[in-house]
C-alpha positions as CSV (number, residue, x, y, z in Angstrom):
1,X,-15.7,-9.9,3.2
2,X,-14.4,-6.1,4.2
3,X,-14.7,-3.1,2.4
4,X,-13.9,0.3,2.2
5,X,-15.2,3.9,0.4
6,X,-14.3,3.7,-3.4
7,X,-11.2,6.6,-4.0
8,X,-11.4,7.8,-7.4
9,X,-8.4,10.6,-8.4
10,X,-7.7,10.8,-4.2
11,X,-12.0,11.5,-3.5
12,X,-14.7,9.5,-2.9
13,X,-16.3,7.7,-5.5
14,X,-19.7,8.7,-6.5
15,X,-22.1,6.4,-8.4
16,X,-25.9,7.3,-9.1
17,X,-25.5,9.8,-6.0
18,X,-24.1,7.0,-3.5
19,X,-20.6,6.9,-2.3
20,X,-19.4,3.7,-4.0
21,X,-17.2,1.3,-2.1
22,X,-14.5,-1.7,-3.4
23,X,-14.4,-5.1,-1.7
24,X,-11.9,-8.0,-2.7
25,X,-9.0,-7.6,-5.4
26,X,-10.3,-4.1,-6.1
27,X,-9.9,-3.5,-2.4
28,X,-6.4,-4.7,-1.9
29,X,-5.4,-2.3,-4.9
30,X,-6.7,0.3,-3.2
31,X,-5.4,-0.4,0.2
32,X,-1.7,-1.2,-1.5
33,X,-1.9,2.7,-3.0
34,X,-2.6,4.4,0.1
35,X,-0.6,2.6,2.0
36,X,2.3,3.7,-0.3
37,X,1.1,7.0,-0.9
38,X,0.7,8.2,2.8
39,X,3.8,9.6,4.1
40,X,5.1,7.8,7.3
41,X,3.7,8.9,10.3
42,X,0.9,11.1,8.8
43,X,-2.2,9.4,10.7
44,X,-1.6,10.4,14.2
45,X,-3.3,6.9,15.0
46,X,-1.9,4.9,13.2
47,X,2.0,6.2,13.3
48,X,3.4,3.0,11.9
49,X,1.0,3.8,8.7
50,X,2.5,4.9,5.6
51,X,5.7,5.0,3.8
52,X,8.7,6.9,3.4
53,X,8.9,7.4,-0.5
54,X,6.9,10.7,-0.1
55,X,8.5,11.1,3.1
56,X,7.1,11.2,6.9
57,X,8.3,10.3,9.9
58,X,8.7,7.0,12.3
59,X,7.3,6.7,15.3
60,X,10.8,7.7,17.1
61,X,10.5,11.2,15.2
62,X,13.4,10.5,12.3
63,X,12.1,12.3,9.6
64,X,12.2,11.0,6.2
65,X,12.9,13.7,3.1
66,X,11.0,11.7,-0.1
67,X,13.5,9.2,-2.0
68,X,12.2,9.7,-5.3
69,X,14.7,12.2,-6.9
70,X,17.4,9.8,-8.1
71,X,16.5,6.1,-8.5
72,X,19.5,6.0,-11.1
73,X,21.9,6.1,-8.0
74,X,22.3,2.4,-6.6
75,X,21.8,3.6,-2.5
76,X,18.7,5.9,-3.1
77,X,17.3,3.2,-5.5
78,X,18.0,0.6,-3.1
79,X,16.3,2.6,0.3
80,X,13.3,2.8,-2.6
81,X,12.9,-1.1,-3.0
82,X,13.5,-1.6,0.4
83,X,11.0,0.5,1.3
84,X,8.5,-1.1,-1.1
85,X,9.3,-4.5,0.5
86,X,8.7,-2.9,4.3
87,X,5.3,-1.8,3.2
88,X,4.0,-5.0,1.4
89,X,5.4,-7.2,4.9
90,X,3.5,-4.4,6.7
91,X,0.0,-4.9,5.0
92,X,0.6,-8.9,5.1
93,X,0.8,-8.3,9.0
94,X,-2.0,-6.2,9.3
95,X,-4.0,-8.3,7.2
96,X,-2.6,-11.2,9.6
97,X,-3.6,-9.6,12.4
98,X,-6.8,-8.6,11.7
99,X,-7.3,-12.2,10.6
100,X,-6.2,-13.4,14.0
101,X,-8.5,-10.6,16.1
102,X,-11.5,-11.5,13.8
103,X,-11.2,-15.3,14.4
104,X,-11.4,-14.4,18.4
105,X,-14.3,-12.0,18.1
106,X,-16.3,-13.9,15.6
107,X,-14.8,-17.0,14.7
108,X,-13.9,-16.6,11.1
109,X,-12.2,-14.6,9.2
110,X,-13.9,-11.4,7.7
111,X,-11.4,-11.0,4.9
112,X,-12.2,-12.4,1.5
113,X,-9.4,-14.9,0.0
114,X,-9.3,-12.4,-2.8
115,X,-8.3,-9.6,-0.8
116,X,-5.6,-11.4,0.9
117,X,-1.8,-10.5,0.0
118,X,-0.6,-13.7,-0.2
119,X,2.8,-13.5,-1.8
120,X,4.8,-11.1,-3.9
121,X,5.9,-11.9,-7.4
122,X,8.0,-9.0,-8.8
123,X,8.6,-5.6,-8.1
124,X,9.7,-3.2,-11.2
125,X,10.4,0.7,-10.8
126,X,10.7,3.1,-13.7
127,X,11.9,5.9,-13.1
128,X,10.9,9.4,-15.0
129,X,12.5,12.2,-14.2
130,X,11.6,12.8,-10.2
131,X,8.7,10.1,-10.8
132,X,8.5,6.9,-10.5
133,X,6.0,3.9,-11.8
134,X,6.2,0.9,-8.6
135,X,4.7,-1.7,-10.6
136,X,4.0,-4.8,-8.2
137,X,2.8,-8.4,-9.4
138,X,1.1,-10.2,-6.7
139,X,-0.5,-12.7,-5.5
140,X,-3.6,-13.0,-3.6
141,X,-5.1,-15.9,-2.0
142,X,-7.5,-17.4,-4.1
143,X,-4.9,-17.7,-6.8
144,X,-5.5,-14.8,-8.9
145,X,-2.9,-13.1,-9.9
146,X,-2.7,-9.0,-10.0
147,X,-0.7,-6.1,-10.9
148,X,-0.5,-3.1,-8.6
149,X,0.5,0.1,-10.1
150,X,1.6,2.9,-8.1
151,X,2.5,6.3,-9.4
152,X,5.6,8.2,-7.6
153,X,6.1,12.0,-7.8
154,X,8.4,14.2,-5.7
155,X,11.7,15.1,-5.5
156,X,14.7,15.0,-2.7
């Protein structure tokens, strides 16, 4: 099972003075809202990181203006769900290659089944204004089913 620091309001979590941390379903949440909230290209290390609906920039130094201003129009609002699809496929392939490198190094997986993306089951946007609600039902791969909620501000 992985884990990572607990973000509460974009900090660390503090619990009885210890930095709190989030492992399985809890985890992928978490994960799933920074990935989406990180703009493209923002850690240096990992420039494939992120997404583009707060805008960023690829690895081949496009830069991305944020594409939450107008969801009403048909193109922006499809570059939005497209973009949500890239980042799901994204964090399936990292989880699937951090799978693959964890059975070579240790033989197992260390990922628990219930922080495993395992398939996606809707995606609904509402749109507010310049902000935008992603609401994502998923799957994860001990069965249980979850809703993601990601909250969207900028403009274009």
């Amino acid at each position: 099972m992985t884990w990572s620091l607990a973000l509460q309001n974009g900090d660390l979590a503090i619990n009885n003075s210890s930095i709190s941390v989030v492992t399985g379903q809890d985890k992928m949440f978490q994960d799933l809202e920074c990935f989406f909230l990180t703009p493209l290209g923002y850690d240096k290390n990992n420039p494939n990181y992120g997404s583009i609906l707060l805008g960023g920039q690829d690895v081949s130094g496009d830069a991305y203006e944020p594409i939450t201003s107008d969801l009403n129009d048909g193109a922006t609002a499809s570059e939005f769900s497209t973009e949500i699809q890239r980042v799901l496929l994204a964090y399936q392939n990292m989880q699937l290659a951090r799978a693959k490198q964890d059975q070579t190094a240790y033989g197992l997986t260390t990922l628990s089944r219930g922080e495993v993306l395992l398939t996606v089951n809707e995606i609904d946007i509402t749109q507010i204004q310049v902000n935008a609600n992603i609401n994502i039902s998923v799957t994860s791969a001990n069965g249980s089913d979850l809703n993601v909620t990601v909250p969207v501000s900028g403009s274009r």
